[in-house]
N, CA, C and O atoms as a Maestro MAE file, in Angstrom:
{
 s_m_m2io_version
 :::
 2.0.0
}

f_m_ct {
 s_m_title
 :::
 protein
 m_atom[328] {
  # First column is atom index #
  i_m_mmod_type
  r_m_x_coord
  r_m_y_coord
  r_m_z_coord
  i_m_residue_number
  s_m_chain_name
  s_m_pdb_residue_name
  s_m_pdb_atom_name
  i_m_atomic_number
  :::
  1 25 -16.999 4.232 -18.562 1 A "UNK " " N  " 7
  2 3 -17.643 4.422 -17.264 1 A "UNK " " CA " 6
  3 2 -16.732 5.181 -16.299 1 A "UNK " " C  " 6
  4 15 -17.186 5.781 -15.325 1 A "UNK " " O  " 8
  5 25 -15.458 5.137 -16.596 2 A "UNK " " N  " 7
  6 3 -14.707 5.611 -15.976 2 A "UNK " " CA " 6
  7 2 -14.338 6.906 -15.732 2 A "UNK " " C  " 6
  8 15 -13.770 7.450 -14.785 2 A "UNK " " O  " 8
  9 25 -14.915 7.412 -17.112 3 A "UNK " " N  " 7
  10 3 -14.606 9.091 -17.296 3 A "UNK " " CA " 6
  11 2 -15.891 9.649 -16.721 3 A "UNK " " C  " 6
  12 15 -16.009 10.875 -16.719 3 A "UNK " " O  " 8
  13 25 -16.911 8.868 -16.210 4 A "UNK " " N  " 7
  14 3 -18.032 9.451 -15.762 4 A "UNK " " CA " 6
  15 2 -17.688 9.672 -14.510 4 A "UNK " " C  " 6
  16 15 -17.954 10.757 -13.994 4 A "UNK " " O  " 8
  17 25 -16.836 8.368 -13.599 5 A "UNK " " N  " 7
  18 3 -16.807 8.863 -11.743 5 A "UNK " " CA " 6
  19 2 -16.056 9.647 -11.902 5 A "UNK " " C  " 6
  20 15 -16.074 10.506 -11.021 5 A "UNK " " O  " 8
  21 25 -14.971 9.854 -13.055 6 A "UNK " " N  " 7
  22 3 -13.843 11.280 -12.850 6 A "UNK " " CA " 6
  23 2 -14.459 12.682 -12.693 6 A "UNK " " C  " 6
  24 15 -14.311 13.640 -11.933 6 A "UNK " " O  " 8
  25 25 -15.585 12.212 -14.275 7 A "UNK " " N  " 7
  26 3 -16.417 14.045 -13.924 7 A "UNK " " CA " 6
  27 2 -17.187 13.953 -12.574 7 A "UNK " " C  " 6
  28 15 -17.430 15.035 -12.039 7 A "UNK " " O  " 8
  29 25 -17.487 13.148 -12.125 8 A "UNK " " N  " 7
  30 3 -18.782 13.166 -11.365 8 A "UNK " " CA " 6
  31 2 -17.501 13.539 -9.618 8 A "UNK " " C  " 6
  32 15 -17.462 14.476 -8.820 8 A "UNK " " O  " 8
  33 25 -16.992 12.719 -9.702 9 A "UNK " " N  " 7
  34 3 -15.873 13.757 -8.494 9 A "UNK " " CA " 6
  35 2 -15.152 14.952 -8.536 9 A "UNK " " C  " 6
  36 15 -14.885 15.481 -7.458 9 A "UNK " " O  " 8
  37 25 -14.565 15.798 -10.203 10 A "UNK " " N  " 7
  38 3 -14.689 16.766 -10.194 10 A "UNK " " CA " 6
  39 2 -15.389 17.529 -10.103 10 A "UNK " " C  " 6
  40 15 -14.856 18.538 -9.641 10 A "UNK " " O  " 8
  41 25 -16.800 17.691 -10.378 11 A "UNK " " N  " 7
  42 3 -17.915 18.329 -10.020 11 A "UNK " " CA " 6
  43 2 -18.353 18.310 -8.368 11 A "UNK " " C  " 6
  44 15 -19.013 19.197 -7.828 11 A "UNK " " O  " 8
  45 25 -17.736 16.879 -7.585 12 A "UNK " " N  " 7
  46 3 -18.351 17.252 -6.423 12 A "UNK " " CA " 6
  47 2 -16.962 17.872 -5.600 12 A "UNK " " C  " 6
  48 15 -17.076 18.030 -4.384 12 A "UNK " " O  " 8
  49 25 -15.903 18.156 -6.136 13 A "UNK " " N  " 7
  50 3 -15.001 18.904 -5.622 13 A "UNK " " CA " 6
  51 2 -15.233 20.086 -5.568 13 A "UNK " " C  " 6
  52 15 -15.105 20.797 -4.571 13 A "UNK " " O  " 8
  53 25 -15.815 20.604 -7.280 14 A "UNK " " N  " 7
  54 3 -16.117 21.935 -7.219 14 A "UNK " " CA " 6
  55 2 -17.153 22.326 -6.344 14 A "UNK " " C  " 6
  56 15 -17.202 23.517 -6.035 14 A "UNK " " O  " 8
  57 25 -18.241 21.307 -5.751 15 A "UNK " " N  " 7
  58 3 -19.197 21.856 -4.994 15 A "UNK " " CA " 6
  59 2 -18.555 22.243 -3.514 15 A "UNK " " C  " 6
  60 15 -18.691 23.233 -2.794 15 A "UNK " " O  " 8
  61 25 -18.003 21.356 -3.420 16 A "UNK " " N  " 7
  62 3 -17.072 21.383 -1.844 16 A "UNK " " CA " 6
  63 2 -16.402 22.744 -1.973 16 A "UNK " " C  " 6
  64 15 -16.440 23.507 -1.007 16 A "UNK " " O  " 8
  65 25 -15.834 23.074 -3.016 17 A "UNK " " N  " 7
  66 3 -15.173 24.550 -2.681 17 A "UNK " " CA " 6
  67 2 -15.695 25.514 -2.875 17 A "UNK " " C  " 6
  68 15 -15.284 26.600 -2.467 17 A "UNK " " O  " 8
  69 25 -16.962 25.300 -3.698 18 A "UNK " " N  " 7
  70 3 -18.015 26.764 -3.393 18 A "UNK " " CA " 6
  71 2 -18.095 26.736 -2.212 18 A "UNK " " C  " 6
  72 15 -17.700 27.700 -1.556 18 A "UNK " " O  " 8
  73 25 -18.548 25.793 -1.705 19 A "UNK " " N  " 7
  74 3 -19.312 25.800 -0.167 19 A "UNK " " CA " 6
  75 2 -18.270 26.336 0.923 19 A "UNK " " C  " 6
  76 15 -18.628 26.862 1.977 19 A "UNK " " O  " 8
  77 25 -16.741 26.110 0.489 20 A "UNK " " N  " 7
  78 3 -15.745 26.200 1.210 20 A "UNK " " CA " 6
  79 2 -15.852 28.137 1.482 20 A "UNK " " C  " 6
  80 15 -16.054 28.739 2.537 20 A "UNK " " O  " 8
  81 25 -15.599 28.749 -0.075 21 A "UNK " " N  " 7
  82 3 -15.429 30.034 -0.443 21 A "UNK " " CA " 6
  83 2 -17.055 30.420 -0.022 21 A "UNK " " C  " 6
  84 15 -17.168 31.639 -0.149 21 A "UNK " " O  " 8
  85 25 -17.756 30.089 0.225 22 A "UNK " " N  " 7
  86 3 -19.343 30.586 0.631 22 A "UNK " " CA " 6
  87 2 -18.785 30.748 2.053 22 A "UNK " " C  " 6
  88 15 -18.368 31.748 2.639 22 A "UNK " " O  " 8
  89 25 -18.888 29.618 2.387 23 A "UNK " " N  " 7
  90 3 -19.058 30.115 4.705 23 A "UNK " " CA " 6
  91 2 -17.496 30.796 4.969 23 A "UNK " " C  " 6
  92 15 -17.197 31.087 6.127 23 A "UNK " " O  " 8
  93 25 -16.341 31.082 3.659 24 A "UNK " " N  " 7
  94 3 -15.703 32.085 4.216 24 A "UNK " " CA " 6
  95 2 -15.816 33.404 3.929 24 A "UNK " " C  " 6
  96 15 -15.192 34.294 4.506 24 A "UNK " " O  " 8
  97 25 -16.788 33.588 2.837 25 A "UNK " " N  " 7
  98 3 -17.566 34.626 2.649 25 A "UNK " " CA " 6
  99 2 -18.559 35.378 4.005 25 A "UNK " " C  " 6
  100 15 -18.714 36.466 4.559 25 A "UNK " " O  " 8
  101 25 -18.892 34.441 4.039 26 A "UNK " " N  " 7
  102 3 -20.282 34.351 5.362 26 A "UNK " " CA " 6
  103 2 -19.305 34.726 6.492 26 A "UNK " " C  " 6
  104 15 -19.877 35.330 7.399 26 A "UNK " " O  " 8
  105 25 -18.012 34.536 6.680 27 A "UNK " " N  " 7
  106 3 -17.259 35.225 8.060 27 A "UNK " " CA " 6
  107 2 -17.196 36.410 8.150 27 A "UNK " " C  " 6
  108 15 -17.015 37.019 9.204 27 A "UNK " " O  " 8
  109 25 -17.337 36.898 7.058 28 A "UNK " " N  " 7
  110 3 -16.781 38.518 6.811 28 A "UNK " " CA " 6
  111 2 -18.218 39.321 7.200 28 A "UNK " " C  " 6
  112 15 -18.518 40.515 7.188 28 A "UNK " " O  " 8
  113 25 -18.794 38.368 7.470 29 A "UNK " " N  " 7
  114 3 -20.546 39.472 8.041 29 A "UNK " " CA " 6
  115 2 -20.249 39.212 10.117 29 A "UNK " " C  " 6
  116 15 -20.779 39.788 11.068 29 A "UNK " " O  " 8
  117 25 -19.443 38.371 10.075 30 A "UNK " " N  " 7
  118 3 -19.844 38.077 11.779 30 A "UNK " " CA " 6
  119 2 -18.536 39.205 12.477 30 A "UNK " " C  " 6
  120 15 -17.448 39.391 11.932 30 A "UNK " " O  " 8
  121 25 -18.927 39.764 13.610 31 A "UNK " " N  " 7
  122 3 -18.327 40.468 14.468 31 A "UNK " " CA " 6
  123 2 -17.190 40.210 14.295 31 A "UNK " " C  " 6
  124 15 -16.770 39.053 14.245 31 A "UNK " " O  " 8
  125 25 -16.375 41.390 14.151 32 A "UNK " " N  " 7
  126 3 -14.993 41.709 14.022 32 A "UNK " " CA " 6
  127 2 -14.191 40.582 15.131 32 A "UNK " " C  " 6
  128 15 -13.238 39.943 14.683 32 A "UNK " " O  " 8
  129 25 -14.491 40.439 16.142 33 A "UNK " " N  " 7
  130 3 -14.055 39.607 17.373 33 A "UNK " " CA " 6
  131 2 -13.943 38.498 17.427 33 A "UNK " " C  " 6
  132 15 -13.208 37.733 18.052 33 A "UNK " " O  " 8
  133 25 -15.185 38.338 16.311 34 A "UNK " " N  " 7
  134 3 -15.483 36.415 16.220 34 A "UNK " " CA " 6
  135 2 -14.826 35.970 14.924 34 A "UNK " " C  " 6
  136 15 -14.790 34.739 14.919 34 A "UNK " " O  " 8
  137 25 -14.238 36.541 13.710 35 A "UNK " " N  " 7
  138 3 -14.169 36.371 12.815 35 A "UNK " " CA " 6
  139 2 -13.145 35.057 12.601 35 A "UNK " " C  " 6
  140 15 -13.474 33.985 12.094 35 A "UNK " " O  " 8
  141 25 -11.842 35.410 13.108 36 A "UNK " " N  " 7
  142 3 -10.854 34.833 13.134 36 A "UNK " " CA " 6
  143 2 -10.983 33.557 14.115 36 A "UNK " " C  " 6
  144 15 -10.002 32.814 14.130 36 A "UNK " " O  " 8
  145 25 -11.877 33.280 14.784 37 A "UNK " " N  " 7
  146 3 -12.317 31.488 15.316 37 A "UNK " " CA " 6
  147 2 -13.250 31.057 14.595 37 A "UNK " " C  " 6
  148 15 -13.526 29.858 14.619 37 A "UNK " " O  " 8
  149 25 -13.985 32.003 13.741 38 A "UNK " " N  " 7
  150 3 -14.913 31.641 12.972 38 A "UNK " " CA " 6
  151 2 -14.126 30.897 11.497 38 A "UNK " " C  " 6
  152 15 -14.448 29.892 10.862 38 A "UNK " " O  " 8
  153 25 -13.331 31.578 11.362 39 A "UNK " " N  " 7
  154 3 -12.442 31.245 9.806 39 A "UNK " " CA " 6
  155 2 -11.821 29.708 10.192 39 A "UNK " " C  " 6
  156 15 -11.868 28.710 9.472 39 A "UNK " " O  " 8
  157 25 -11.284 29.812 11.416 40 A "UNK " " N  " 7
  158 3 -10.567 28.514 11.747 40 A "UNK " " CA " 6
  159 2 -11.371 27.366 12.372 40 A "UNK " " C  " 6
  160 15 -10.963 26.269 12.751 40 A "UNK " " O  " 8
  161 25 -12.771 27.946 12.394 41 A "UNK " " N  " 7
  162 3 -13.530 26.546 12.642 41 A "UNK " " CA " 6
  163 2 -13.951 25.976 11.399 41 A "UNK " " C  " 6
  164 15 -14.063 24.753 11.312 41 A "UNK " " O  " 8
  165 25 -14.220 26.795 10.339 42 A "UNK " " N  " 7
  166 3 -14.461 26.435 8.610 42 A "UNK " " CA " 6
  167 2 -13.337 25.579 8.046 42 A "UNK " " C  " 6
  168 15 -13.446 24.683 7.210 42 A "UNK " " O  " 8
  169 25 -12.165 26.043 8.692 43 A "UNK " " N  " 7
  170 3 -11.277 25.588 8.168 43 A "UNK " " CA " 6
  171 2 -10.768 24.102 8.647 43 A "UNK " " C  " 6
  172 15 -10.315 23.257 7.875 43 A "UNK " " O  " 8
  173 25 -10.886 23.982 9.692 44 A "UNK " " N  " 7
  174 3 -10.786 22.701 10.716 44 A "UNK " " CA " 6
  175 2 -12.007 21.437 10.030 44 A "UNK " " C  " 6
  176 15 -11.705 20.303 9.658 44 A "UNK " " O  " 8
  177 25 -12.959 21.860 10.023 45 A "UNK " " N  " 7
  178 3 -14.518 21.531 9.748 45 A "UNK " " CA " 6
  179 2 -13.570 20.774 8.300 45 A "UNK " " C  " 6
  180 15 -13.031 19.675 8.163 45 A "UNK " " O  " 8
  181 25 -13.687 21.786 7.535 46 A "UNK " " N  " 7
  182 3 -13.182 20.858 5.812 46 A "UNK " " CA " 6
  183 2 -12.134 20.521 6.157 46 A "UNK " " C  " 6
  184 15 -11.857 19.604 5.383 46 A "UNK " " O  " 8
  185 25 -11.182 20.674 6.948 47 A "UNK " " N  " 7
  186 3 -9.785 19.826 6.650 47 A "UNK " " CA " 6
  187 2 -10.326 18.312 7.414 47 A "UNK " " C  " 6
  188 15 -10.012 17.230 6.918 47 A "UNK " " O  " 8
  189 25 -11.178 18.411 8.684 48 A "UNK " " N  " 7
  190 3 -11.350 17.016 9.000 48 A "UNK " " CA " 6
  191 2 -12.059 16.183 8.033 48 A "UNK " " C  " 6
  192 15 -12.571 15.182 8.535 48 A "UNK " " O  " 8
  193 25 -12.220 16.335 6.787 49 A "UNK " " N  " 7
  194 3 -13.226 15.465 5.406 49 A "UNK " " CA " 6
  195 2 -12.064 15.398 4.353 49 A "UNK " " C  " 6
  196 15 -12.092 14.435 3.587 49 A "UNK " " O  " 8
  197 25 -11.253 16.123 4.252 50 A "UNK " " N  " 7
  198 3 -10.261 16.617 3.050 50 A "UNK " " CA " 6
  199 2 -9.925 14.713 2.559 50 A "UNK " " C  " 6
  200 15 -9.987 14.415 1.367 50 A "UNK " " O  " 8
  201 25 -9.705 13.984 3.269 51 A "UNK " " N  " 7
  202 3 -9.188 12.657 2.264 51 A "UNK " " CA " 6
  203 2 -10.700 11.468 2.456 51 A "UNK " " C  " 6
  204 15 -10.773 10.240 2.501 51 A "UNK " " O  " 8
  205 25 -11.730 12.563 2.528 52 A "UNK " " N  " 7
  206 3 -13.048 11.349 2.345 52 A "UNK " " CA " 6
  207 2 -13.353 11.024 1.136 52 A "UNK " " C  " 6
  208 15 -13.519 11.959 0.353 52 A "UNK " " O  " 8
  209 25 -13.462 10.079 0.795 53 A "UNK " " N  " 7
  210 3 -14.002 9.678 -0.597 53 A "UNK " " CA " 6
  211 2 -14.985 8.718 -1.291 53 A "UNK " " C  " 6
  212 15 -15.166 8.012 -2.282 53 A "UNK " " O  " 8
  213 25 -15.596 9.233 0.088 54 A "UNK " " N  " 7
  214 3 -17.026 8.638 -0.112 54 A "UNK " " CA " 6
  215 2 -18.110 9.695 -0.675 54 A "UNK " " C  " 6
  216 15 -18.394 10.762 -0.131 54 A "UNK " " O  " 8
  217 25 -18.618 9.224 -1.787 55 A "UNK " " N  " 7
  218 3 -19.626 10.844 -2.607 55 A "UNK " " CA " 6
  219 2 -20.642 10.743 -1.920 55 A "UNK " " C  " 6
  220 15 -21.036 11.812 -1.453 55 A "UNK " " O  " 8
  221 25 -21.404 9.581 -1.602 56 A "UNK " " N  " 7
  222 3 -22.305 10.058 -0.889 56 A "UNK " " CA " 6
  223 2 -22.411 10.784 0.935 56 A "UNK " " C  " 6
  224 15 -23.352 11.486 1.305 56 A "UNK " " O  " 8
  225 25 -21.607 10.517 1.539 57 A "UNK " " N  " 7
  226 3 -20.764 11.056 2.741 57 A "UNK " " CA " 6
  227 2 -20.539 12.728 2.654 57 A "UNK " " C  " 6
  228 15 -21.105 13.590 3.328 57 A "UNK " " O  " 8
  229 25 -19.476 12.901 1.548 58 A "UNK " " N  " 7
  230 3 -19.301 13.978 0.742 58 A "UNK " " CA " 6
  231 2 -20.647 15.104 0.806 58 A "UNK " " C  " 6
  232 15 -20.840 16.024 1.601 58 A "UNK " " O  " 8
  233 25 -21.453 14.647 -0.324 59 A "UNK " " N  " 7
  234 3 -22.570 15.240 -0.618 59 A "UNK " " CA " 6
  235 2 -23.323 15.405 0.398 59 A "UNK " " C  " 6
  236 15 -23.971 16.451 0.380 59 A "UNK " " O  " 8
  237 25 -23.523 14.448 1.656 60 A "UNK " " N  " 7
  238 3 -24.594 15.045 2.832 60 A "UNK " " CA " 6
  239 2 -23.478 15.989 3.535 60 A "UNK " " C  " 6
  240 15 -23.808 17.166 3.680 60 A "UNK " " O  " 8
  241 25 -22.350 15.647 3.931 61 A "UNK " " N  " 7
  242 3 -21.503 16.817 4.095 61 A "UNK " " CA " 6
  243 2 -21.640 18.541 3.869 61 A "UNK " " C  " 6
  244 15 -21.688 19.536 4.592 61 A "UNK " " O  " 8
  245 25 -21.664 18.279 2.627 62 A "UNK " " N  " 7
  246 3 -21.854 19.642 1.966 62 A "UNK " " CA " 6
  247 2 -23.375 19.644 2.714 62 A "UNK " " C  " 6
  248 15 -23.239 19.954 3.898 62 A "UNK " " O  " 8
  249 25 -24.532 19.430 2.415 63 A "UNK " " N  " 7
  250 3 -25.813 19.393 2.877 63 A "UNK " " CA " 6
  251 2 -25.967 20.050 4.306 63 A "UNK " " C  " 6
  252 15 -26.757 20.934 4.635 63 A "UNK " " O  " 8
  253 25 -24.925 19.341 5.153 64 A "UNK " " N  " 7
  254 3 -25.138 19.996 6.501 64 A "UNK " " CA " 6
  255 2 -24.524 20.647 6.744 64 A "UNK " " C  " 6
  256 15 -24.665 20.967 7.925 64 A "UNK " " O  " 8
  257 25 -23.414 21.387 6.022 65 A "UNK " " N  " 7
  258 3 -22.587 22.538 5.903 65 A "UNK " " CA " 6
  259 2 -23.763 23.808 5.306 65 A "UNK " " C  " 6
  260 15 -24.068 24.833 5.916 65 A "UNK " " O  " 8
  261 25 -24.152 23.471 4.276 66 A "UNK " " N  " 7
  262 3 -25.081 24.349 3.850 66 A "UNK " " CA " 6
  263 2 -26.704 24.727 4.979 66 A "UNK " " C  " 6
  264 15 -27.477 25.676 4.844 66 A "UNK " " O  " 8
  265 25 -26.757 23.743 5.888 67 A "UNK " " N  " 7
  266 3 -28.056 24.076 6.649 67 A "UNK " " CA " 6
  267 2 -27.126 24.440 7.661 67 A "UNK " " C  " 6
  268 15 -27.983 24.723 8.498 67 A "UNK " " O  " 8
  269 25 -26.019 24.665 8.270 68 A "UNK " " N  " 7
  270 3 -25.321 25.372 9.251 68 A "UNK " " CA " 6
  271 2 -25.096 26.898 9.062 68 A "UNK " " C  " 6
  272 15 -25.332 27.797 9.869 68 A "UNK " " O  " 8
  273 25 -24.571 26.979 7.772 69 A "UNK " " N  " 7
  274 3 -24.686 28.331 6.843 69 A "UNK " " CA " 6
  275 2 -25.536 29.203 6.984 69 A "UNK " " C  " 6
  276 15 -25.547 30.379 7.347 69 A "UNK " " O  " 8
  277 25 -26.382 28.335 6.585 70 A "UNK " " N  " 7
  278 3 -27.992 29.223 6.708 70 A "UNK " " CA " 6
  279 2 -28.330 29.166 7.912 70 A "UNK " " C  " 6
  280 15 -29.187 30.045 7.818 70 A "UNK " " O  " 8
  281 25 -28.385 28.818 9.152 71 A "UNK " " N  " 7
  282 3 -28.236 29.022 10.423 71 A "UNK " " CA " 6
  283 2 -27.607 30.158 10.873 71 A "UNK " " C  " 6
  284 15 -28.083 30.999 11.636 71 A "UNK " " O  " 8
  285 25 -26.456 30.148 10.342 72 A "UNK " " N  " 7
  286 3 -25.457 30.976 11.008 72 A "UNK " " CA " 6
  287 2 -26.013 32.749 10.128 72 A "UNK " " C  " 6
  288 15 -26.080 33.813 10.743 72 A "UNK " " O  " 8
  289 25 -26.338 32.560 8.584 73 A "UNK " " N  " 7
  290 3 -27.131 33.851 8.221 73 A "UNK " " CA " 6
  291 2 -27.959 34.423 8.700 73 A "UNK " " C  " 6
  292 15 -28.006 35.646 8.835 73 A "UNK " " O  " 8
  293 25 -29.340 33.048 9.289 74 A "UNK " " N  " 7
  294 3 -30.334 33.996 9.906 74 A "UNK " " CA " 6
  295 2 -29.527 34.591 11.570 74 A "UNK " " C  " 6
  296 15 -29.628 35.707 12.079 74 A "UNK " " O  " 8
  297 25 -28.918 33.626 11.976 75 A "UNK " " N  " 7
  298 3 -28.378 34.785 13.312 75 A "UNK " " CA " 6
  299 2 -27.626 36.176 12.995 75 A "UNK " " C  " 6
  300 15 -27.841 37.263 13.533 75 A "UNK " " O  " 8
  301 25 -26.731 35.881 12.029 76 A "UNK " " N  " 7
  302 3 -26.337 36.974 11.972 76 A "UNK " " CA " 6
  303 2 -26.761 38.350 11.378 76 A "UNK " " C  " 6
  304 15 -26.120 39.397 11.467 76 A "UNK " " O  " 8
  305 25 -28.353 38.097 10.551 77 A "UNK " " N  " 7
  306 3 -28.898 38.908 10.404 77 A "UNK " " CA " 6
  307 2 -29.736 39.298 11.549 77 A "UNK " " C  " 6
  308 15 -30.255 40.414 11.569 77 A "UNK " " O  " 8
  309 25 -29.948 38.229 12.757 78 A "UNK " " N  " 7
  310 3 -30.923 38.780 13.780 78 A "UNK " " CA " 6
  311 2 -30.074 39.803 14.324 78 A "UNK " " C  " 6
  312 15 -30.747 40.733 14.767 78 A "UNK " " O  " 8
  313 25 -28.620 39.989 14.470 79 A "UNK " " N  " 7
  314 3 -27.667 40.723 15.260 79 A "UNK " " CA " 6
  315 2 -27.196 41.920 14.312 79 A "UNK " " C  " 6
  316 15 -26.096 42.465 14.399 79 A "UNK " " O  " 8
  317 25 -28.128 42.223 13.456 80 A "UNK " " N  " 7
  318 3 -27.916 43.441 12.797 80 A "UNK " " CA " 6
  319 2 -26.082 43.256 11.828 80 A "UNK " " C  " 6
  320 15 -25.344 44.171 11.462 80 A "UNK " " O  " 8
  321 25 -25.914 42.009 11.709 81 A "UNK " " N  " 7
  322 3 -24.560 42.031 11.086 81 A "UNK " " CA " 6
  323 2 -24.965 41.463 9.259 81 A "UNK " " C  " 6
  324 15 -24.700 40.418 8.664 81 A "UNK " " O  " 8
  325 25 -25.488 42.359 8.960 82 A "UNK " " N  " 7
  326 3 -25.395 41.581 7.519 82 A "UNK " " CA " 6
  327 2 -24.462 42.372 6.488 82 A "UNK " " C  " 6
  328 15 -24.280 41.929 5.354 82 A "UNK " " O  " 8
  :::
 }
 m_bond[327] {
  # First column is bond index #
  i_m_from
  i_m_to
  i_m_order
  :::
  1 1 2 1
  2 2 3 1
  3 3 4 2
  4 3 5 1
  5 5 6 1
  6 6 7 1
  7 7 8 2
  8 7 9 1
  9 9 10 1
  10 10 11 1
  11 11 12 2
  12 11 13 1
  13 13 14 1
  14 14 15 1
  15 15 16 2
  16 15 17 1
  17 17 18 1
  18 18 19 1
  19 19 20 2
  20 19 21 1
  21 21 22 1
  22 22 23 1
  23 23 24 2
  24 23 25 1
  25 25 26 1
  26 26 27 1
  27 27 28 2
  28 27 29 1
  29 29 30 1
  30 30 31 1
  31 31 32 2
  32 31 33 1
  33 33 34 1
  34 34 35 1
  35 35 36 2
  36 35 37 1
  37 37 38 1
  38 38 39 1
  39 39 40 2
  40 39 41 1
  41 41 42 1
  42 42 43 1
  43 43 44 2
  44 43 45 1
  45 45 46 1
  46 46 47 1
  47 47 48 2
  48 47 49 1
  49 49 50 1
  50 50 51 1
  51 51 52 2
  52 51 53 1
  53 53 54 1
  54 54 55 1
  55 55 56 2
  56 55 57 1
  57 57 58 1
  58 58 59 1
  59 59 60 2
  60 59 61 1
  61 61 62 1
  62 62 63 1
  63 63 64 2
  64 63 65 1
  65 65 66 1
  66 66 67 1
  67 67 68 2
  68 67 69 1
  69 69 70 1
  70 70 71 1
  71 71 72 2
  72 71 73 1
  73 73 74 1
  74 74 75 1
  75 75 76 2
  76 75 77 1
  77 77 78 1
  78 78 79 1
  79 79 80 2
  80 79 81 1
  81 81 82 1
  82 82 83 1
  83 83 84 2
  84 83 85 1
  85 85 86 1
  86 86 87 1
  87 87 88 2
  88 87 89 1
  89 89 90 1
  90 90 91 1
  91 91 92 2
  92 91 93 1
  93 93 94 1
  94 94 95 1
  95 95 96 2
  96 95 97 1
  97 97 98 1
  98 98 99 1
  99 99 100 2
  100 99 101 1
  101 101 102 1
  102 102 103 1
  103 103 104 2
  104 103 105 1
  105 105 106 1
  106 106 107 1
  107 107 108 2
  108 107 109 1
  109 109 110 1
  110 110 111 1
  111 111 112 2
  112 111 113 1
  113 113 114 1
  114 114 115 1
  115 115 116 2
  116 115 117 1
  117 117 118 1
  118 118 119 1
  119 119 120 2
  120 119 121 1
  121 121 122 1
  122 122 123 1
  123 123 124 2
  124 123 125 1
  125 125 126 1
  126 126 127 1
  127 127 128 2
  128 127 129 1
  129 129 130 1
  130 130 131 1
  131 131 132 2
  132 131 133 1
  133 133 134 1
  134 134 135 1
  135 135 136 2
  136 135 137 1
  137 137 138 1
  138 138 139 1
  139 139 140 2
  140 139 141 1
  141 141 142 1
  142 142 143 1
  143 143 144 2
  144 143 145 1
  145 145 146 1
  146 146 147 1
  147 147 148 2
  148 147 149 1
  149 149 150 1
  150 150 151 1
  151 151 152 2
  152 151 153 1
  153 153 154 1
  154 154 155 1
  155 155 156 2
  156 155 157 1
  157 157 158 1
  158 158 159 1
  159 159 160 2
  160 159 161 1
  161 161 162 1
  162 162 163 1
  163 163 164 2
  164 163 165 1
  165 165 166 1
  166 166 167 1
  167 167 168 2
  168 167 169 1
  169 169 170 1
  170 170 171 1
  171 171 172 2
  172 171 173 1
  173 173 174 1
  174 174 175 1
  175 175 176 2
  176 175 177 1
  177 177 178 1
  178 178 179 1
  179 179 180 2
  180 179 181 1
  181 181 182 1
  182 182 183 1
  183 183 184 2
  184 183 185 1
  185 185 186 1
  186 186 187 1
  187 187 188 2
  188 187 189 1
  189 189 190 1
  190 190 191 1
  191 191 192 2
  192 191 193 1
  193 193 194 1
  194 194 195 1
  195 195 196 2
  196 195 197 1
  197 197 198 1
  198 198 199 1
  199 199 200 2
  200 199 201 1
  201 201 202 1
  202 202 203 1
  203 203 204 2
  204 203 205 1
  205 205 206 1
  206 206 207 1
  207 207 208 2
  208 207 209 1
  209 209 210 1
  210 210 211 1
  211 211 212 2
  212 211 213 1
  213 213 214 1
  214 214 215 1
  215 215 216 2
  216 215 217 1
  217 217 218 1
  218 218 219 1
  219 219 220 2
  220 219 221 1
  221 221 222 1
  222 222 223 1
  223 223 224 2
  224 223 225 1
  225 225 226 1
  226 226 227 1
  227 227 228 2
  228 227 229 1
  229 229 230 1
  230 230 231 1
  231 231 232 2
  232 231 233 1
  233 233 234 1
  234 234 235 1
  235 235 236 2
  236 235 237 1
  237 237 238 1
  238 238 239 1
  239 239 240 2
  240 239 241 1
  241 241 242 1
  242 242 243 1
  243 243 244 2
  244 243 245 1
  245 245 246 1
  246 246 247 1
  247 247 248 2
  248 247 249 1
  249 249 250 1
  250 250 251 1
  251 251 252 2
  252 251 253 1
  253 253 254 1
  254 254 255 1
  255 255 256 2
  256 255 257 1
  257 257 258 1
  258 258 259 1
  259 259 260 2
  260 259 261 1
  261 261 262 1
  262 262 263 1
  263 263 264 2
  264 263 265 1
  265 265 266 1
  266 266 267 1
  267 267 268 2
  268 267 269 1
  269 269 270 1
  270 270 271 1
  271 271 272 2
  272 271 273 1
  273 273 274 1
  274 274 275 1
  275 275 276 2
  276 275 277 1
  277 277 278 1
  278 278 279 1
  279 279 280 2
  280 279 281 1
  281 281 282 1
  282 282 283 1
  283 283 284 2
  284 283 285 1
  285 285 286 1
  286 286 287 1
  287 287 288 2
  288 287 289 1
  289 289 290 1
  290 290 291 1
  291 291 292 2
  292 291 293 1
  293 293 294 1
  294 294 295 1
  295 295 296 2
  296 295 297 1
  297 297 298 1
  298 298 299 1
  299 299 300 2
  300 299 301 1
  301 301 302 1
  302 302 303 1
  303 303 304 2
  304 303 305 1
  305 305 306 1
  306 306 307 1
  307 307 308 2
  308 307 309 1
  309 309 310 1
  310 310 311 1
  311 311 312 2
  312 311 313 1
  313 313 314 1
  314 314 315 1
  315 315 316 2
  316 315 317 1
  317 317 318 1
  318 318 319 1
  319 319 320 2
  320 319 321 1
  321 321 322 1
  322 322 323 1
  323 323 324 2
  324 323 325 1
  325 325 326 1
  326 326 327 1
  327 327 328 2
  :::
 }
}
């Protein structure tokens, strides 16, 4: 049972760092000006979770990281930055 919560938290690590490498992907579309408070609010954002270890916590985490994301795409496609 044990080797199951191991995979099952490596897998939700790996999700955490797509999501990580996604919205710092997603900086590189926002205004040259904003970029660099933009990188360090992503970065602030996951470092305040970095020793949570709660999966389900975790997982809505990621969840509302991902509906912020997509927030932040459709604006930045309304502003002609895609």
């Amino acid at each position: 049972m044990a080797q199951f919560m191991d995979l099952r938290a490596f897998i939700l690590r790996a999700r955490v760092l797509k999501f990580y490498r996604q919205a710092l992907r997603m900086t590189r579309r926002a205004p040259e000006h904003a970029r660099d408070e933009l990188r360090k609010t992503v970065r602030v954002e996951i470092e305040k979770n970095r020793h949570c270890d709660d999966k389900a916590k975790i997982r809505f985490l990621i969840s509302e990281g991902l509906q912020r994301l997509k927030g932040l795409d459709e604006m930045l496609d309304m502003t002609g930055n895609s």
